[in-house]
TORVO-755641 format. One record per residue: residue number from 1; x, y, z of N, C-alpha, C in turn. Coordinates in steps of 0.001 Angstrom, whole numbers, plus 524288, in hexadecimal, padded with zeros to 5 digits. Example, Ala and Ser with C-alpha at 12.3 -4.5 7.8 and 13.67 -1.06 7.14 Angstrom:
REM residues 2
(1 (83386 7E9C6 81E78) (8300C 7EE6C 81E78) (83390 7F31C 81E78))
(2 (83232 7F736 81BA8) (83566 7FBDC 81BE4) (83264 8001E 81EBE))
END
This chain:
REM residues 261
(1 (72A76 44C8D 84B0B) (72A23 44C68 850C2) (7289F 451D1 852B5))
(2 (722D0 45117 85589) (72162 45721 8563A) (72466 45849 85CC1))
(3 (72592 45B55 85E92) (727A2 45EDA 863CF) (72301 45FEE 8666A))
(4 (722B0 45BD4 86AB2) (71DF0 45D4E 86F0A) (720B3 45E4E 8743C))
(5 (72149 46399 87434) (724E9 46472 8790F) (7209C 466E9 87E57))
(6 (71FD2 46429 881D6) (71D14 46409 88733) (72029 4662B 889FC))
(7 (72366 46B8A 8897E) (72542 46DB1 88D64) (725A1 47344 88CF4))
(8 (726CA 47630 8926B) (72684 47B7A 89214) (72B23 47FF0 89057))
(9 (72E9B 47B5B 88CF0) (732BD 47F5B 88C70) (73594 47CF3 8870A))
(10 (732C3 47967 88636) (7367D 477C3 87FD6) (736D4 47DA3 87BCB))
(11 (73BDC 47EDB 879EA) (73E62 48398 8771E) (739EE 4862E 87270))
(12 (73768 48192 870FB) (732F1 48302 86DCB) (72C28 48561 86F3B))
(13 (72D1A 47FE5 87173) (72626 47F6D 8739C) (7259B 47EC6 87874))
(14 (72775 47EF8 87BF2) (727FA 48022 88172) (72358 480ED 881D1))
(15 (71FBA 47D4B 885F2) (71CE5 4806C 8879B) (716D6 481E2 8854E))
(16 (71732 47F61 88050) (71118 47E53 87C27) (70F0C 479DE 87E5F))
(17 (7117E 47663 88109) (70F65 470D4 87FC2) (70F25 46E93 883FB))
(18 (70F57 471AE 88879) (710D3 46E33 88E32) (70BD8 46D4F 88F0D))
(19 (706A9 46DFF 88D59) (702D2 46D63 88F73) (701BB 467FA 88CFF))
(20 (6FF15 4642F 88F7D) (6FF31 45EC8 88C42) (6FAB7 45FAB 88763))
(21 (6F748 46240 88982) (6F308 462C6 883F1) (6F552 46592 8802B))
(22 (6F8CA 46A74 881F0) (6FACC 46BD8 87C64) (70028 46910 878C6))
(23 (70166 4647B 87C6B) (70513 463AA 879B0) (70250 45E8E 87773))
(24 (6FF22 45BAC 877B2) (6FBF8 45893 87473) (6FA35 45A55 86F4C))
(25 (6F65D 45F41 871D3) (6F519 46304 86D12) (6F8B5 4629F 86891))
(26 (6FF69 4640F 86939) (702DB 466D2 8663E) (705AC 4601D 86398))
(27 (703A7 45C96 868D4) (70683 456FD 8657B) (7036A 456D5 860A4))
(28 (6FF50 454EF 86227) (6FB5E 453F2 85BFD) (6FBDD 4578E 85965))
(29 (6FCAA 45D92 858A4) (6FBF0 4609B 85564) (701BD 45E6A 85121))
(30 (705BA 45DB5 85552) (70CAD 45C7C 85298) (70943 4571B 84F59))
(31 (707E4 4557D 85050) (70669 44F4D 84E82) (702D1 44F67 84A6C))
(32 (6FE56 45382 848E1) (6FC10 4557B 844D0) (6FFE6 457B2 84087))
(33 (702D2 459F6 8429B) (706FE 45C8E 83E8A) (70ABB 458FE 83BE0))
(34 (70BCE 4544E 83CBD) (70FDA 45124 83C49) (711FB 44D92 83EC1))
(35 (71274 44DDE 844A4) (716AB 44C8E 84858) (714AB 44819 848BC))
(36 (7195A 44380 848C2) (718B1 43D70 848A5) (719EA 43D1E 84F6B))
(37 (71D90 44001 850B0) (71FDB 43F03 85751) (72088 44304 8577E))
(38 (71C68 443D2 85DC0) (71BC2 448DD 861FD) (71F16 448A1 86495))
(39 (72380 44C68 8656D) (7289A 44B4C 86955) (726CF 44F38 86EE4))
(40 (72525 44AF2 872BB) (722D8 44FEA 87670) (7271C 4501C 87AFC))
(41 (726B2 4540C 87BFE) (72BD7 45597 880D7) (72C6F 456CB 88636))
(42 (72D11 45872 88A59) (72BCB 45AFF 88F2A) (73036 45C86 8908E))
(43 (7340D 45B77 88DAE) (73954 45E29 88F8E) (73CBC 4606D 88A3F))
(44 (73BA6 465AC 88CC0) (73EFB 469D7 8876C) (7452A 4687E 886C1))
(45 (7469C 4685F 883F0) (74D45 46668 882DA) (74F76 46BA9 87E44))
(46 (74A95 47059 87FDA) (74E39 47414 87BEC) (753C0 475FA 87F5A))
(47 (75638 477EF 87CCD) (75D88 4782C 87FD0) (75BA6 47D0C 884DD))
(48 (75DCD 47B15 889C5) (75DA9 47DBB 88DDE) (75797 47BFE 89216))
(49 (756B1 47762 8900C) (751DF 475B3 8927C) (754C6 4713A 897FD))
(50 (75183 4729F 89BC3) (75205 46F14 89E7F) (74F11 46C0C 8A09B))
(51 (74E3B 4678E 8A226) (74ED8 46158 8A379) (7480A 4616F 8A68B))
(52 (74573 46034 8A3E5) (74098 45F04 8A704) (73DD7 45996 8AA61))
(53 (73D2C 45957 8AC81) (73E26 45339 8AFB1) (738D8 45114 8ADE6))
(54 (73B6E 44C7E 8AE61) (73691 447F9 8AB2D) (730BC 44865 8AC9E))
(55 (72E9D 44996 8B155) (72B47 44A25 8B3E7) (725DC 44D59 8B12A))
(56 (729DC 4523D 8B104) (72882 4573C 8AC59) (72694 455E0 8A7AA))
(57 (72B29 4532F 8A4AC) (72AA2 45254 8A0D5) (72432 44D15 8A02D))
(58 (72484 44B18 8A284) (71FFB 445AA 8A1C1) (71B08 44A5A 8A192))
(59 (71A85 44D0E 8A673) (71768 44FD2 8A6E6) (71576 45250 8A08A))
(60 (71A95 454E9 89CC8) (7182B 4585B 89A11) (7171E 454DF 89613))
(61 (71922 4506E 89366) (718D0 44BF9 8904A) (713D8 44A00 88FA7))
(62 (713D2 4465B 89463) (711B6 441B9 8955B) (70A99 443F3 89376))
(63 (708C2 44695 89443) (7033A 44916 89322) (70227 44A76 88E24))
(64 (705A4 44C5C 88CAF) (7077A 44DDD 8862C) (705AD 44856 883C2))
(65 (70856 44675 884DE) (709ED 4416F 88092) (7059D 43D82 8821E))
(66 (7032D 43CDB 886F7) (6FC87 43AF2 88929) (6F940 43C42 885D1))
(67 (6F994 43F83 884F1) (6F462 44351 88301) (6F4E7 441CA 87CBA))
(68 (6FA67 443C8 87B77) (6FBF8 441A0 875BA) (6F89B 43C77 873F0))
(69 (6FB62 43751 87726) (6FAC8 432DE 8754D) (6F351 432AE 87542))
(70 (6F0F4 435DD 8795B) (6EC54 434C8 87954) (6E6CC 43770 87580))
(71 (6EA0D 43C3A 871E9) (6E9BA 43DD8 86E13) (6E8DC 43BA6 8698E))
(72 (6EB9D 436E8 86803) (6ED82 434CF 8657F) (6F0D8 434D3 861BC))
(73 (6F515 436DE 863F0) (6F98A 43A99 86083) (6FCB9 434D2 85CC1))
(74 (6FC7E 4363B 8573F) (6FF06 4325A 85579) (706F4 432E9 85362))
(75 (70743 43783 85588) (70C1C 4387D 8553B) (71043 43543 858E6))
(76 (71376 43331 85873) (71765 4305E 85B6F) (71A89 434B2 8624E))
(77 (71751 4346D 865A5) (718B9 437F7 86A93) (71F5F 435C5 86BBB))
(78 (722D0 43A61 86C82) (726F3 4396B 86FCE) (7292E 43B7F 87448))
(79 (72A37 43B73 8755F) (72DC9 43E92 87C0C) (730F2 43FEB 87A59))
(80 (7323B 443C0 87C25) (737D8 447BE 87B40) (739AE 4474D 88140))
(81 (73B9C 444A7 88297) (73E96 4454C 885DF) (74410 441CE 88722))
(82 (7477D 442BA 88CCF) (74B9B 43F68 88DE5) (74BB4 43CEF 89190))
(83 (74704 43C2A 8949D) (74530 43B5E 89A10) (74386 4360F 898CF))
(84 (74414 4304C 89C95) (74025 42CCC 89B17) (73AD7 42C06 89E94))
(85 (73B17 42E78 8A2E0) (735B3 42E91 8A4FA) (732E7 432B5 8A17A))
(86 (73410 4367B 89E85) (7304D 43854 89BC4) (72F6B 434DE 8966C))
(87 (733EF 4331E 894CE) (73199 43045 88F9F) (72ED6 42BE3 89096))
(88 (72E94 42896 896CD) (72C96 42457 89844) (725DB 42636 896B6))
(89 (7256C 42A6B 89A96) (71FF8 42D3A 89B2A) (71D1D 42E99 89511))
(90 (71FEE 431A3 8911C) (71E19 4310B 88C13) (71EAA 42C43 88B07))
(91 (72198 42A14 88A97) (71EBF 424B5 8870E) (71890 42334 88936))
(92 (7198E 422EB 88F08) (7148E 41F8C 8910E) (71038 421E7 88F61))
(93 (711B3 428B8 88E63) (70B3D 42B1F 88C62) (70C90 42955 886B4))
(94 (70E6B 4288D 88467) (70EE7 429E8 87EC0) (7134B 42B29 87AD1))
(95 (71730 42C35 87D0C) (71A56 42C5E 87952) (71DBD 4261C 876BD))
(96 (72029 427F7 87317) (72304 42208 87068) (72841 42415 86D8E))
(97 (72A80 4298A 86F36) (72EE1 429D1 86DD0) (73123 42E50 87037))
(98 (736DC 42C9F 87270) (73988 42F3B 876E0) (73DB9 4334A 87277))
(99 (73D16 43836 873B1) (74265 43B1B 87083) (743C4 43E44 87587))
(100 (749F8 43C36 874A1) (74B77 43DF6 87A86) (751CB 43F99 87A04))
(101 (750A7 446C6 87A87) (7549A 448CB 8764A) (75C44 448BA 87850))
(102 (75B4F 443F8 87D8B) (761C7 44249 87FD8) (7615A 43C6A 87DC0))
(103 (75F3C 43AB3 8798F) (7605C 43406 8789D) (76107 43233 87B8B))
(104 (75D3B 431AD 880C4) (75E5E 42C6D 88305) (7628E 42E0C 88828))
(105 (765D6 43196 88772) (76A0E 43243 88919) (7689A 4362E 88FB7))
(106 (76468 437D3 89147) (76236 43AEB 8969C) (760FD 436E7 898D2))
(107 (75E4F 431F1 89759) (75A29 42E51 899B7) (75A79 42746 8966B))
(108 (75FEC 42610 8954E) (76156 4229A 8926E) (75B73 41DBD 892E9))
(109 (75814 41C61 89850) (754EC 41AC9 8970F) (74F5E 41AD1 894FE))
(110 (75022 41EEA 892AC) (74CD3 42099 88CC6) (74C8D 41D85 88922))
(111 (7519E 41B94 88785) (753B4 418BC 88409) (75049 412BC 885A0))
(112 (74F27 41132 889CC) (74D0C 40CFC 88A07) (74804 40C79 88B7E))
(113 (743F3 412C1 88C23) (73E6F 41161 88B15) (73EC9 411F0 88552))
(114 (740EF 414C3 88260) (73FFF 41522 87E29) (73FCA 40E98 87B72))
(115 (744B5 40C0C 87C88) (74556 40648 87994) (73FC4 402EA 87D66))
(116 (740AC 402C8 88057) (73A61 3FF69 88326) (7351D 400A7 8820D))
(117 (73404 4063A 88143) (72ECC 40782 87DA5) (72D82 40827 878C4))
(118 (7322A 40815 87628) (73446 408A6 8726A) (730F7 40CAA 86D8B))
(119 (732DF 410D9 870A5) (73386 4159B 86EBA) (73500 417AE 86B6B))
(120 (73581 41AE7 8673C) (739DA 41DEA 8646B) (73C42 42300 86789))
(121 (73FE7 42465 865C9) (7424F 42948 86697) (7475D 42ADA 86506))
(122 (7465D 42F48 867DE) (74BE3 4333E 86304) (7509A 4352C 868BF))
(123 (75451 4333C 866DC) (75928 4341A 86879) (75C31 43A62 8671A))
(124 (75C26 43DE7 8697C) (75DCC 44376 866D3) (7646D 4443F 869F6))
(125 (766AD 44644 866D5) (76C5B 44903 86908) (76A17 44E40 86CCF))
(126 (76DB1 44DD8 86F5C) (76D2C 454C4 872AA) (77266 45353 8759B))
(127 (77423 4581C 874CE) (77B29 4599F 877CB) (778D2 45C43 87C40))
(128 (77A3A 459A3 8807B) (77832 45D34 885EC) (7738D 45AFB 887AE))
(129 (7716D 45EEB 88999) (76C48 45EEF 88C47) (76812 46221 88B89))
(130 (76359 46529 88BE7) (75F47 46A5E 887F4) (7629F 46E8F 88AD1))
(131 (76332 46E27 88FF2) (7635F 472B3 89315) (76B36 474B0 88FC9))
(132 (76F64 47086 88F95) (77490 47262 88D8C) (7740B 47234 88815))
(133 (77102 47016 8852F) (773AA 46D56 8800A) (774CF 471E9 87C78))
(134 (773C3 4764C 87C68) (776B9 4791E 87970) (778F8 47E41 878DD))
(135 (77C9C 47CB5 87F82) (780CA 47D75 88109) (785F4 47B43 87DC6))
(136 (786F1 47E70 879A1) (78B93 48026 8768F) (78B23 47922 8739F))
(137 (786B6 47698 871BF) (78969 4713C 86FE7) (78D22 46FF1 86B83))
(138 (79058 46CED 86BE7) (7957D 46C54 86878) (79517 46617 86707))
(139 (798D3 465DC 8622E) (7965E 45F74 85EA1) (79C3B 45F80 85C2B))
(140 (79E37 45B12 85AAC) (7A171 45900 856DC) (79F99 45A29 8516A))
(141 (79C4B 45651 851B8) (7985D 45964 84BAB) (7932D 454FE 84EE5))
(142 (79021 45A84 84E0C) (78C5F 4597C 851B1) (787B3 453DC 84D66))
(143 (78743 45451 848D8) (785B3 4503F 845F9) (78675 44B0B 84711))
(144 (78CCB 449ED 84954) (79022 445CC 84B1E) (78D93 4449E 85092))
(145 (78FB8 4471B 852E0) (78D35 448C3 85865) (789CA 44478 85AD8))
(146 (784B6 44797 8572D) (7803C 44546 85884) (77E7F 440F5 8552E))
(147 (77F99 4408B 850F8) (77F37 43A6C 84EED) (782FB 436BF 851F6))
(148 (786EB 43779 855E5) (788DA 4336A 8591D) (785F4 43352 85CE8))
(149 (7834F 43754 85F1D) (77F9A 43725 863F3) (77B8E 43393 86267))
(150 (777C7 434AD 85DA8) (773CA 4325D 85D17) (77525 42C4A 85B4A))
(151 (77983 42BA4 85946) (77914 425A1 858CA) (77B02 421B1 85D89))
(152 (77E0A 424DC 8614F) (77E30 4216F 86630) (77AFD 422B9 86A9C))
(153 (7746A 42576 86B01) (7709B 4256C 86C44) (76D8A 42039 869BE))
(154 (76D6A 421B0 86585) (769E7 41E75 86298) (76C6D 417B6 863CB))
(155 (7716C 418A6 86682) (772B8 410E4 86561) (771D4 4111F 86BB0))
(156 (77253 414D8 86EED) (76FBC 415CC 87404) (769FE 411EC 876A2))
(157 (7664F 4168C 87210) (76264 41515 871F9) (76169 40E14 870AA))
(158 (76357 40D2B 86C6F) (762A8 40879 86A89) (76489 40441 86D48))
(159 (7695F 405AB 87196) (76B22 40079 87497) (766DE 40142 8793D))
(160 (764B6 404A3 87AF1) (7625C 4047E 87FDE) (75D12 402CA 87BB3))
(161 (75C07 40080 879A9) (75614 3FC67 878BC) (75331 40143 87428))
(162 (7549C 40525 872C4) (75098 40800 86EDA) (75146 406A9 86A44))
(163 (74CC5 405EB 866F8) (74D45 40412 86236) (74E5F 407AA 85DE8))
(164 (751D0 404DD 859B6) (75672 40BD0 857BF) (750FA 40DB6 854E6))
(165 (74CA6 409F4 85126) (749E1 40C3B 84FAB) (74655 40FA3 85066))
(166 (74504 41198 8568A) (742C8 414F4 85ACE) (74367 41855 85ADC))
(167 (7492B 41B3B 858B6) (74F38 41E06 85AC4) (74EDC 42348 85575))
(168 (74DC0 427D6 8576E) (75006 42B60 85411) (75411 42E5B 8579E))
(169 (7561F 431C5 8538E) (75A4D 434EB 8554D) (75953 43C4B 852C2))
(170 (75A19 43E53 857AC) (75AC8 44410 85709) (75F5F 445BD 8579C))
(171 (761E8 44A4A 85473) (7672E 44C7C 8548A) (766DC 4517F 85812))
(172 (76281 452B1 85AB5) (761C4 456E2 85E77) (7637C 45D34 85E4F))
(173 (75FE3 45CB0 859F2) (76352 4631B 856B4) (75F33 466D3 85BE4))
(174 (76457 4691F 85D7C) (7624C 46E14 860AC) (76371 46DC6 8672A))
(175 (76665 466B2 86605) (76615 4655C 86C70) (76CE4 46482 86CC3))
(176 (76F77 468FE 86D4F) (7736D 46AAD 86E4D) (77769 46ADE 86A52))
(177 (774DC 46E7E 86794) (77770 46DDA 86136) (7785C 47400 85FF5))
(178 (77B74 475FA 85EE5) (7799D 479FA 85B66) (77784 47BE7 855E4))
(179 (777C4 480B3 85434) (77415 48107 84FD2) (77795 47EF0 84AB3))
(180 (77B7D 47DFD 84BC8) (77F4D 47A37 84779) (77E90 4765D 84712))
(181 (77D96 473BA 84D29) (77E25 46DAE 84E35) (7784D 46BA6 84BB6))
(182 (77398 46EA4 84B3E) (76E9C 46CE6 84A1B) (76ECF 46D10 84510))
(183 (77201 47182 84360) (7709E 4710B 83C07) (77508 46E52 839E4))
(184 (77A10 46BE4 83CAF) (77B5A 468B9 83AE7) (779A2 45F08 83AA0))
(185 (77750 4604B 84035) (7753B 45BFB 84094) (76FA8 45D72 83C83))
(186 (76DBB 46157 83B24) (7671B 45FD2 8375D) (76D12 45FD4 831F6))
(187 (7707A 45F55 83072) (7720A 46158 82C9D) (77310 45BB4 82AA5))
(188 (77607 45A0A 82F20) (77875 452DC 82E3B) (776FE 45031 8305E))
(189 (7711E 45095 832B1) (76B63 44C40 83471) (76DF2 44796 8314D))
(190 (76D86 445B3 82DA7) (76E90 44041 828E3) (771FD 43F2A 82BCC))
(191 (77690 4417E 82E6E) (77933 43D9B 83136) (777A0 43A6F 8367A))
(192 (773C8 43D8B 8397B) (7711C 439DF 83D90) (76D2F 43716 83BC6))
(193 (76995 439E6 837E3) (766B9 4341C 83618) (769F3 42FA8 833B9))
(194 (76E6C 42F0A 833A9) (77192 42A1C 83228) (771E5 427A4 835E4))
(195 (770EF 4285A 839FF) (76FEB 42510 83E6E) (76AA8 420E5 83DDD))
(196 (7690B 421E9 83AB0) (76424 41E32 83849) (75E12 41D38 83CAA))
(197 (75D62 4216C 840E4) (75AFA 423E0 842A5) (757F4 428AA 841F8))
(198 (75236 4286C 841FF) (74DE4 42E97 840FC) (750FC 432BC 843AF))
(199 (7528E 434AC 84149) (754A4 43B83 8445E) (75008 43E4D 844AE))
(200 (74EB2 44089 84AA1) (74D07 44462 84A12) (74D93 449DC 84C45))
(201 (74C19 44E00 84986) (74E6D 45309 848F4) (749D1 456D4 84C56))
(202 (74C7E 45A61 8503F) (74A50 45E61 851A5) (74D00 463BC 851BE))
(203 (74993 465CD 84E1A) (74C37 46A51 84CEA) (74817 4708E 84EE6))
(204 (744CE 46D7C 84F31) (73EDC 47144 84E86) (73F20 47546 8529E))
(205 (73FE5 47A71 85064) (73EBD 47E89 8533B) (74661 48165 8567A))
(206 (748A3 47DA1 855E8) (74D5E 4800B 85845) (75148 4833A 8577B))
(207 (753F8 4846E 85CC8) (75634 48638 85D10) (75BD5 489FC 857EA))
(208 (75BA3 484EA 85706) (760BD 48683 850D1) (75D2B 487B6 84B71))
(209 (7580F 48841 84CB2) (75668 48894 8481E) (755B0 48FEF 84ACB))
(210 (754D5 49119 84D84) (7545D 4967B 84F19) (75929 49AC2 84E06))
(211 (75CC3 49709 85057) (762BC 498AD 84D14) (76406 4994B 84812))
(212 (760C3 49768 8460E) (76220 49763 83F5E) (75D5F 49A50 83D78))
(213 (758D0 49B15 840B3) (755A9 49E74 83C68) (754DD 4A310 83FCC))
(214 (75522 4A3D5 84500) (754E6 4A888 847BB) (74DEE 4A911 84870))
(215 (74BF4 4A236 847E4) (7470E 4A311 84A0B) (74593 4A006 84E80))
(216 (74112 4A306 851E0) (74066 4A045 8566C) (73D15 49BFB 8576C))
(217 (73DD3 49838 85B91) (73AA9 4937B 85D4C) (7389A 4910A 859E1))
(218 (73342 4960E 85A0F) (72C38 49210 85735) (72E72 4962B 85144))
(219 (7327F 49832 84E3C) (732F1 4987C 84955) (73771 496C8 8465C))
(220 (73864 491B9 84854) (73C97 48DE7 8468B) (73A10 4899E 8431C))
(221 (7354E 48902 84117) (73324 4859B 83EBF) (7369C 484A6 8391E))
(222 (7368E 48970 8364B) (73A51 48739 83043) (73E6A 486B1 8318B))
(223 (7419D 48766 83586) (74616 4864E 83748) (745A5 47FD6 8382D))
(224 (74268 47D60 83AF5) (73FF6 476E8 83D3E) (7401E 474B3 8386A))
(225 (73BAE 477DA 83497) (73AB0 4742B 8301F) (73F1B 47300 82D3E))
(226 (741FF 4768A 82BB1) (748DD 47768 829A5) (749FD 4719B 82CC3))
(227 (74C0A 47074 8301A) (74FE9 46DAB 83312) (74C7C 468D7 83251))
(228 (74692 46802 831FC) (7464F 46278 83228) (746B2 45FD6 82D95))
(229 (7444D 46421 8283F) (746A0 462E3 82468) (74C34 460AF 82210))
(230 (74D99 463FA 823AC) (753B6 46298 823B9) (75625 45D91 82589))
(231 (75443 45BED 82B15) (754F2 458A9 82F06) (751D4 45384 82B14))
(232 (74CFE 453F8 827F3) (74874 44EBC 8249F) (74F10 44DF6 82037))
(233 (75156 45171 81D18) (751BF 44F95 81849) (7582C 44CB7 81AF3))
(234 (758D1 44E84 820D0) (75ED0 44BC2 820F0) (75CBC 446CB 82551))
(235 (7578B 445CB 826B8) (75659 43FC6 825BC) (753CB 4403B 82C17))
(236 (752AE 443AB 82F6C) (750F8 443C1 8341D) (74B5C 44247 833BD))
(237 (748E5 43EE4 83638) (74339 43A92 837C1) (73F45 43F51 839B5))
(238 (74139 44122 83CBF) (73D18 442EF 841DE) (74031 44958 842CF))
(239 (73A9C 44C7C 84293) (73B30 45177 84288) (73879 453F4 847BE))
(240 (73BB0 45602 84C8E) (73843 4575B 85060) (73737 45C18 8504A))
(241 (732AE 45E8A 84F8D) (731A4 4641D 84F9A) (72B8D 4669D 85265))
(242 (72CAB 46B2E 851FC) (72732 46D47 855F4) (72320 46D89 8525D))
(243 (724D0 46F76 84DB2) (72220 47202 84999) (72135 46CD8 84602))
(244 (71D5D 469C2 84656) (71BCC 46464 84317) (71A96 465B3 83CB0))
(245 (71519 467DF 83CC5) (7137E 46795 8371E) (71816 469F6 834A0))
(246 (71A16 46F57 8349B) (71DB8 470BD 82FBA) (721AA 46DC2 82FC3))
(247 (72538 46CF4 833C0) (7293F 4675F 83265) (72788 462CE 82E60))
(248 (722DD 46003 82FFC) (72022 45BF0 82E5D) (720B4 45D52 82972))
(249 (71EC0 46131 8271F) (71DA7 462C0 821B6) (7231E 46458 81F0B))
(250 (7256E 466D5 8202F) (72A56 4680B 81E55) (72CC1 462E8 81E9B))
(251 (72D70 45E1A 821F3) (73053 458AD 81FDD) (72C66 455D4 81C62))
(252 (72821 4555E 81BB5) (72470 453D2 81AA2) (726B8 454FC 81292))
(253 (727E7 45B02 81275) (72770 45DE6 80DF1) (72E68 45BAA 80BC1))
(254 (72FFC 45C77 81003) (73605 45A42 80F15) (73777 454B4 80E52))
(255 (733DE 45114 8105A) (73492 44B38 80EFA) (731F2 449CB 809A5))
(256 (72D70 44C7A 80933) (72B65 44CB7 803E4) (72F6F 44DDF 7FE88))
(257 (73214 45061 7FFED) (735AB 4527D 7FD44) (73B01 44FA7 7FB69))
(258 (73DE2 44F43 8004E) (74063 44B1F 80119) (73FB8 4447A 7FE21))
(259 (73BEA 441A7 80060) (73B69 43D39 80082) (7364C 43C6B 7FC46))
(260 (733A6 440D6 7FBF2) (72EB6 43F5E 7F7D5) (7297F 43DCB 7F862))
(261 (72619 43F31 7F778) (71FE1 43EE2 7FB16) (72051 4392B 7FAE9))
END
């Protein structure tokens, strides 16, 4: 899953991509490299971000993902968002899968364009909100935690009309976790993939990986590749990252390995 972020302030790329031609440009290029699903965005959710209104958001999307489909992008387009007039608006240009990082839980009738168009998408944990979430967060055992969150989302989802086979799940490393809480959820991943749902993992470029290597932003890449690796052999589906080809290749080299050409 490549990171097509259409806005002027996402923690990474803020600000590369708001132009609709360049963020077309940068879809197909993610999509040459690997990327099966373009996750495009208009609203930053790095911690301390605040709330951009739907309006905005269609605006920075909706052209993106026009232009995409008319490209002929064969990668699977999704919306990143929690809004349903914006995910209404992507679908109609083009998209076919909603990841919307409050499950359902900002805009509960999400949950039912998703089952009526029938969509896929990914259900993610987050304690809080971008702008509080990591404001001092605290867990029982945060592994527990969030494998109770994600499985009574996921029966959420499924009573309001979505089909479970549609349905992945993210453990939302970075979205109000600390640098314990992320390397202990990539540590005991196998226990949320027992939920018998695609996990997928975003790790790419963050925050706790800076903490642990004392490198910045755009030089967190072997830090990314580290964690998704890690994240393939304890059973996670879907890898969201900025950086496509070397991920690609490093699971690519690791499933080979693993499982056998």
């Amino acid at each position: 899953m490549g990171v097509l972020n259409v806005t002027p302030d996402s923690f990474s790329d803020g600000g590369l991509f708001l132009d609709a031609d360049a963020a077309v440009a940068h879809g197909l290029e993610l999509e040459s490299e690997g990327a099966e699903i373009l996750d495009v965005g208009g609203e930053s959710t790095r911690p301390g971000a605040e709330p951009v209104a739907c309006a905005e958001q269609i605006r920075r999307v909706v052209p993106a993902i026009e232009r995409l489909v008319a490209r002929g992008v064969r990668a699977q387009i999704s919306i990143d968002t929690t809004r349903l007039a914006v995910a209404e608006a992507a679908v109609d240009a083009g998209a076919s899968y909603v990841n919307d990082v409050t499950a359902f839980r900002q805009e509960p009738e999400l949950a039912g364009l998703v089952a009526d168009r029938g969509l896929d998408c990914c259900l993610m944990h987050m304690r809080g909100e971008p702008r509080s979430m990591q404001r001092d967060p605290v867990y029982d055992d945060v592994v527990s935690d969030v494998k109770a969150f994600l499985e009574e989302r996921l029966s959420a989802a499924v009573a309001a009309g979505v089909a479970e086979q549609r349905i992945m799940l993210d453990p939302g490393i970075g979205f109000g976790k600390t640098v314990d809480h992320n390397l202990e959820l990539l540590r005991r991943l196998d226990e949320l993939v027992a939920l018998g749902r695609p996990v997928v993992v975003g790790t790419s470029r963050k925050s706790f990986l800076g903490r642990i290597t004392g490198r910045e932003t755009d030089d967190r890449l072997a830090g990314t590749i580290a964690t998704n690796v890690l994240a393939f052999e304890r059973g996670a589906s879907v890898f969201r990252v900025h950086d496509v080809r070397p991920v690609a290749d490093a699971l690519a080299v690791t499933a080979a390995t693993v499982r056998g050409r």
